[in-house]
C-alpha positions as CSV (number, residue, x, y, z in Angstrom):
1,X,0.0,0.0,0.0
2,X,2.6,2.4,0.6
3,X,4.8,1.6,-1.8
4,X,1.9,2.4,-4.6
5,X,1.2,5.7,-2.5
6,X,4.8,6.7,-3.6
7,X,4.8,5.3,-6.5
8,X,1.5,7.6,-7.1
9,X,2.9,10.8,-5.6
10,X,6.5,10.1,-7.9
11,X,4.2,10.3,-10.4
12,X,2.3,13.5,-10.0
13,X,5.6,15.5,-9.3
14,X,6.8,13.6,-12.6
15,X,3.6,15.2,-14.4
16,X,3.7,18.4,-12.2
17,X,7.4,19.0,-13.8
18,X,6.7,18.2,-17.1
19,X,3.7,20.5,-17.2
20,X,5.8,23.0,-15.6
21,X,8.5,23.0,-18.5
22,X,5.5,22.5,-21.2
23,X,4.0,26.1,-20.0
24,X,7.6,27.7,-20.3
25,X,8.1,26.1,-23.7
26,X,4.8,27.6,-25.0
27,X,5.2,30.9,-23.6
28,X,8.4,31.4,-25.4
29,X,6.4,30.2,-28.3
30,X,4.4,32.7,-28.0
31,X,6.8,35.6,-27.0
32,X,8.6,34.4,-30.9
33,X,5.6,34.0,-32.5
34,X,4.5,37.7,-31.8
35,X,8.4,39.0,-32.4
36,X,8.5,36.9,-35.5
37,X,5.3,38.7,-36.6
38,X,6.7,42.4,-36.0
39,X,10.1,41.3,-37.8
40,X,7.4,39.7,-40.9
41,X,6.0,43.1,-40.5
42,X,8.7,45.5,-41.2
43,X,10.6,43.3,-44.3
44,X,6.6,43.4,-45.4
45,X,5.7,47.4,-45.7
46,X,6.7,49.5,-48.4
47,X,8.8,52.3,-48.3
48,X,6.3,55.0,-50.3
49,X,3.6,53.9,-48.0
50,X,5.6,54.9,-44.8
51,X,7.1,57.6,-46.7
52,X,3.4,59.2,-47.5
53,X,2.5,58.5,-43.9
54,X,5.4,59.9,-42.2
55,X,4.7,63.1,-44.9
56,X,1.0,63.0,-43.6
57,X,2.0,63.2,-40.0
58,X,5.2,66.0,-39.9
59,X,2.9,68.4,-42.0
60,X,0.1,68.0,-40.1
61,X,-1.4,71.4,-39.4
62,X,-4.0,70.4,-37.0
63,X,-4.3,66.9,-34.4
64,X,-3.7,63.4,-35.1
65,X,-7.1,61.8,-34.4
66,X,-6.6,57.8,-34.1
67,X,-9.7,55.5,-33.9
68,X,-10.5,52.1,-33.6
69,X,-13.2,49.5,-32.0
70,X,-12.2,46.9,-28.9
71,X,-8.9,45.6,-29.0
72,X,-8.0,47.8,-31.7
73,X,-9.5,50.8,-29.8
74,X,-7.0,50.1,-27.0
75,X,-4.1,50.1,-29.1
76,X,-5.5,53.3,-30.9
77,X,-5.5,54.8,-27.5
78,X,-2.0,54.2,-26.6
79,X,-0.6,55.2,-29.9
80,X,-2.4,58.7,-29.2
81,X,-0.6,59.0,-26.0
82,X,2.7,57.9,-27.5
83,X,1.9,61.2,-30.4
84,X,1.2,63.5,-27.7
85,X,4.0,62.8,-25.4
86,X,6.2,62.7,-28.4
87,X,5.6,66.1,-30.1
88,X,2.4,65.3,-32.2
89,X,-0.6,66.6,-30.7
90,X,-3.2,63.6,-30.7
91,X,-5.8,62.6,-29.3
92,X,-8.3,59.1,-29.2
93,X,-11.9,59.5,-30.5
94,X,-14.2,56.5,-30.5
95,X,-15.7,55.9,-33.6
96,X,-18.9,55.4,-32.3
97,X,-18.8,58.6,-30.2
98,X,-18.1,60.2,-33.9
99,X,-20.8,58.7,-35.3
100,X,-23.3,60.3,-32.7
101,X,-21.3,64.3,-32.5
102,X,-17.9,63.7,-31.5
103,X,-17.2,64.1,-35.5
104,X,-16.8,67.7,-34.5
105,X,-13.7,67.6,-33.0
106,X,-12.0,66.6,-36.3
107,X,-11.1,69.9,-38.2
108,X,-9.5,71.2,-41.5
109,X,-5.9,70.0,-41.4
110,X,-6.2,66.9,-39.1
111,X,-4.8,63.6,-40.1
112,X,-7.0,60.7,-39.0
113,X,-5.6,57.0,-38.0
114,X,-7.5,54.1,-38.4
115,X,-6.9,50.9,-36.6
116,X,-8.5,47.9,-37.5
117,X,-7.7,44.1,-38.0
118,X,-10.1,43.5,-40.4
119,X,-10.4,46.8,-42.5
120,X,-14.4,46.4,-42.8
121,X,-15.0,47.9,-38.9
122,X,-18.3,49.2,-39.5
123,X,-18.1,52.3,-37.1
124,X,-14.3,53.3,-38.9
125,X,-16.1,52.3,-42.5
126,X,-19.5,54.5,-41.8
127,X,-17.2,58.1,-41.2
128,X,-15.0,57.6,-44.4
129,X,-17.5,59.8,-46.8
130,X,-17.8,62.5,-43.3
131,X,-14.1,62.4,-43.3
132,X,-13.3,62.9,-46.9
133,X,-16.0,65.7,-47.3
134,X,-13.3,67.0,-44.5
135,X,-10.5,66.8,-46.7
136,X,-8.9,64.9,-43.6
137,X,-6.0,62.5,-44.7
138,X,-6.7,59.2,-44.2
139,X,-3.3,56.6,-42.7
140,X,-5.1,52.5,-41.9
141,X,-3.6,50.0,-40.3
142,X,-5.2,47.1,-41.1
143,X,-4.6,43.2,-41.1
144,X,-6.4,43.2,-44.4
145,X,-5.0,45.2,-47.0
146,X,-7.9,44.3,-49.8
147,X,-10.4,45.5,-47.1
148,X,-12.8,48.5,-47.6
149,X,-10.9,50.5,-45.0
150,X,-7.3,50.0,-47.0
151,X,-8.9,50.9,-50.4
152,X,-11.1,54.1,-49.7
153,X,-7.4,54.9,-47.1
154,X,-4.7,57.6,-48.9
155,X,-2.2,55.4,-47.4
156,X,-3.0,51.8,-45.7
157,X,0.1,50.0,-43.7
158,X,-0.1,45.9,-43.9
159,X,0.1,44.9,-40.1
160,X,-1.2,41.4,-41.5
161,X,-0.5,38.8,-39.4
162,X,-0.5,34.8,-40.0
163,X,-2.0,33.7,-37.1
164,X,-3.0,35.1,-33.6
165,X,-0.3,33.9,-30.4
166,X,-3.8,32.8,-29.4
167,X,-3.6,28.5,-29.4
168,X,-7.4,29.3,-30.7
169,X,-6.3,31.8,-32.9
170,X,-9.2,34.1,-31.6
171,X,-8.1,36.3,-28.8
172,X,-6.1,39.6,-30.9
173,X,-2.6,39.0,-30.0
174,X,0.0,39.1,-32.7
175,X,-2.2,41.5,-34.2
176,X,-2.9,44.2,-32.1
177,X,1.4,43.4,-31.2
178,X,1.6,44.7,-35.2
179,X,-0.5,47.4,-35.0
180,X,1.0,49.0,-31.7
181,X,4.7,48.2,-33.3
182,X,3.6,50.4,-36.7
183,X,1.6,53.2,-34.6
184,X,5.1,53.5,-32.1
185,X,7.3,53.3,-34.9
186,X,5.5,56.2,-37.1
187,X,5.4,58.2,-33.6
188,X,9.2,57.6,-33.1
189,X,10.0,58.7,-36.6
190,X,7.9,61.8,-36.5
191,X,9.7,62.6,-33.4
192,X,13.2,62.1,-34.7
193,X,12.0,64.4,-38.0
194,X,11.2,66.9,-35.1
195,X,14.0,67.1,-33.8
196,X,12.6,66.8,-30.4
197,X,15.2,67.1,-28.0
198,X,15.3,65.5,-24.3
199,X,14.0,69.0,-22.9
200,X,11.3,68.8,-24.9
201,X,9.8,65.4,-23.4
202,X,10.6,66.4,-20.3
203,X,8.4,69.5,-20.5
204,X,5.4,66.8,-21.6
205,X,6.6,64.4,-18.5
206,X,6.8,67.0,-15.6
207,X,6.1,64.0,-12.9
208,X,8.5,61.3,-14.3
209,X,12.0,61.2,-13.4
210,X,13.2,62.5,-16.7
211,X,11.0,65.3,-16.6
212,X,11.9,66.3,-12.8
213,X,15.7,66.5,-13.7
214,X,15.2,68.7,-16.4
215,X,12.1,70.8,-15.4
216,X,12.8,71.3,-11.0
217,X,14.8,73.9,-9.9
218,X,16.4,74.8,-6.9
219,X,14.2,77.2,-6.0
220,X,11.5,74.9,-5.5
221,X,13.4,72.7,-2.8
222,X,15.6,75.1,-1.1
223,X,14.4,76.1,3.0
224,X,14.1,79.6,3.8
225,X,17.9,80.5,4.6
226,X,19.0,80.2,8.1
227,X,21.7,82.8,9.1
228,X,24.2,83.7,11.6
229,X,26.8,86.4,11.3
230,X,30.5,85.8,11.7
231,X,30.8,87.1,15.4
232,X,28.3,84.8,16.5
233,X,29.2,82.3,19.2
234,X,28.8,78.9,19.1
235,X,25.9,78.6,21.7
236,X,24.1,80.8,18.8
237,X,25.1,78.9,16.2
238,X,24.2,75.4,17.8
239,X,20.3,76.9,18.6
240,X,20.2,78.5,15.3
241,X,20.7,74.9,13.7
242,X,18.4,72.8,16.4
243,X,15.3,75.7,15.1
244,X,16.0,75.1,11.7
245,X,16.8,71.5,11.9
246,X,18.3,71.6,8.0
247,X,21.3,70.6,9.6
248,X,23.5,73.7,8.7
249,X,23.7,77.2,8.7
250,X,24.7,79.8,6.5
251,X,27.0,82.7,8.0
252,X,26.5,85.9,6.6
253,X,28.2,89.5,6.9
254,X,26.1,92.6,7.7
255,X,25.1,93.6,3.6
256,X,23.9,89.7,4.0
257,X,26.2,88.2,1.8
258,X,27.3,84.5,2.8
259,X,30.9,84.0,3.7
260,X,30.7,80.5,4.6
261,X,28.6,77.7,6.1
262,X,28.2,75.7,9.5
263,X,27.3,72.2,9.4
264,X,26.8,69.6,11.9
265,X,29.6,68.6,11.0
266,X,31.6,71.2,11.5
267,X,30.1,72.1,14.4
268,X,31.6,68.7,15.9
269,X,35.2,68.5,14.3
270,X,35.6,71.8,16.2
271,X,34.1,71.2,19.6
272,X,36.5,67.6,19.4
273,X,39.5,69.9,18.5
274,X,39.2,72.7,21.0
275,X,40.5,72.9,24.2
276,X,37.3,73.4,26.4
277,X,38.3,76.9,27.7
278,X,38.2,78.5,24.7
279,X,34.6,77.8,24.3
280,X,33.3,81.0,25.8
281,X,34.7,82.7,22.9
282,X,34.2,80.4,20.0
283,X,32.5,82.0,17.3
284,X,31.0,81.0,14.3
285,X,34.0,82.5,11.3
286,X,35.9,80.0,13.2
287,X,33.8,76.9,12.8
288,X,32.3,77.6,9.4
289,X,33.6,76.4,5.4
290,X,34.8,79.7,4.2
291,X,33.5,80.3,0.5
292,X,31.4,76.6,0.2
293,X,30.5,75.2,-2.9
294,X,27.1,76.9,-3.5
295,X,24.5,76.5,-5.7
296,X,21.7,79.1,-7.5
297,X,17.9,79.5,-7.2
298,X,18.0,78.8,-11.2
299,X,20.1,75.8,-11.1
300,X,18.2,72.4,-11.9
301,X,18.2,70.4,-8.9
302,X,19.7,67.7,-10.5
303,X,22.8,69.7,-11.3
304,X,23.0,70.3,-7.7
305,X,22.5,66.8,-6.6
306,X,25.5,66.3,-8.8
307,X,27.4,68.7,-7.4
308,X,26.8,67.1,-4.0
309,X,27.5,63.6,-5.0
310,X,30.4,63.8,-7.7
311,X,33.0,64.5,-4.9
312,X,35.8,62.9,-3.3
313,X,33.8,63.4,0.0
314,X,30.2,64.1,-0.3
315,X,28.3,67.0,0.8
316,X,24.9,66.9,2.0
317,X,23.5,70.9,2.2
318,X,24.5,73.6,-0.8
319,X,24.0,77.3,0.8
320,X,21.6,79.0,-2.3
321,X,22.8,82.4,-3.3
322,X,21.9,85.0,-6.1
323,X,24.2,86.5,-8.7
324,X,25.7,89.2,-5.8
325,X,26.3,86.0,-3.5
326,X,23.3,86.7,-1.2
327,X,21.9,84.3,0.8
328,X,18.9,83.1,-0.1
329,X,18.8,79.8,1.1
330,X,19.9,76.0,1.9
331,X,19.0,73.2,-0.3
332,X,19.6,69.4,1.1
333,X,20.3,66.6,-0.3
334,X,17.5,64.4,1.3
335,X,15.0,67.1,-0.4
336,X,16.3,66.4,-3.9
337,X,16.3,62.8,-3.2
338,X,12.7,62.9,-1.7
339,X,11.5,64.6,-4.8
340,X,12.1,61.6,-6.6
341,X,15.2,62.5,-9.1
């Protein structure tokens, strides 16, 4: 009895394996199946198609519109925000909605992208004649390049496919793989056409980490600055860093121009070097960094997390000053990091 029990149990982790390793060998199927079909793709489309696309899309005087129905409509969707963040001002419109009013949004001088498998989406098909009345230039992709969509298009793009990565060959896989490939690739050459620089897409990504670095300033993380003058004493200097808790302060002569910096640090290299007598008339011009690396309100943050960081010894606090070496602040290196850059 038991020895069948083990026999029986060998034999499910036996199975249990080999399904294991089955699954992995058909989702690498898949994953080349799909590649295979973007790599059939681009040998496939023609270079005056891409050419008159690409033409459609740089001159475009108005929007991109890009439409298409389920799957498709997804993919249509993302391809719009891909555009927009890219240079090309587009936007998604469901065909339906522009069957029933949302036609109005597409002026003289927009381009329109449709997205479908078939090519014979009723929806895309029913606002061809409202869209050439338009004048509105007309890019497809489409699975089927004899379809209705592709011939009444001024340019279709074959994102034809074999078969779906579906093992039914039902669920849109390998196509709607196609379609997003062509839509990124058209948005990627516009882009390059453009000449958009890094700048640029930073300015559309304000909240990513790209866009922080090259859109935050130091103006927008530095504390309110926290001064002593040189003559201060110690005692002062010590309570003038506990109520600002930044963990320095800046030292500033009487026209309020900074002339060095105190840190916690400095603060205890020089109470561990003095002889304790001398504290009654320790003052602040002798505990401070004389003429610290600073940085300015205009700087980008970034820069000034560099210039904390790419150091032989790293600093944590850059005193902020303006162009006549005012004091205008203190910005930390825990706030730049905080912010997420």
């Amino acid at each position: 009895m038991r020895q069948t029990r083990a026999l029986a149990i060998r034999h499910k982790h036996s199975q249990t394996r080999s399904n294991v390793k089955d699954q992995f060998n058909k989702f690498v199927e898949i994953l080349e199946i799909e590649a295979n079909a973007v790599s059939d793709a681009a040998k496939r489309i023609d270079k005056p198609s891409i050419e008159k696309a690409i033409g459609f899309l740089t001159d475009c005087e108005g929007k991109v519109i890009v439409a298409g129905v389920g799957k498709s409509g997804v993919i249509a969707q993302k391809i719009a925000q891909t555009m927009t963040s890219t240079g090309t001002v587009a936007i998604f419109v469901h065909p339906s909605d522009a069957l029933h009013g949302s036609l109005g949004v597409i002026a003289q001088g927009d381009v329109f992208i449709a997205l479908s498998n078939s090519g014979e989406t009723d929806e895309l098909v029913m606002l061809l004649p409202a869209l050439k009345s338009r004048g509105t230039k007309i890019i497809s992709i489409v699975g089927n390049m004899h379809s209705t969509l592709a011939r009444q298009s001024d340019v279709a793009l074959d994102a034809s496919v074999d078969k779906e990565a579906c093992p039914l060959n039902l669920a849109p896989t390998t196509s709607t793989t196609v379609a997003l490939s062509i839509g990124d690739a058209l948005a990627m050459t516009v882009m390059t056409g453009k000449n958009l620089t890094a700048e640029d897409f930073a300015a559309n990504h304000p909240a990513g980490r790209l866009g922080k670095r090259l859109t935050v300033k130091v103006s927008a993380l530095m504390h309110e600055s926290p001064n002593v003058s040189p003559e201060d004493g110690w005692l002062a200097v010590v309570k003038a860093i506990s109520k600002y808790t930044l963990g320095a302060v800046n030292v500033v002569d009487a026209e309020n121009r900074l002339v060095g910096i105190v840190t916690d640090g400095d603060l205890r290299r020089t109470i561990e070097k003095i002889a304790p007598e001398r504290f009654s008339t320790l003052k602040a011009d002798e505990m401070m960094t004389a003429d610290p690396i600073v940085a300015s309100p205009e700087m980008l943050a970034f820069d000034a997390l560099r210039m904390m960081e790419d150091r032989p010894r790293q600093i944590s606090v850059l005193p902020v000053v303006d162009e006549n070496g005012g004091a205008l602040g203190i910005v930390r290196l825990h706030d730049i990091v905080r912010s997420g850059l």
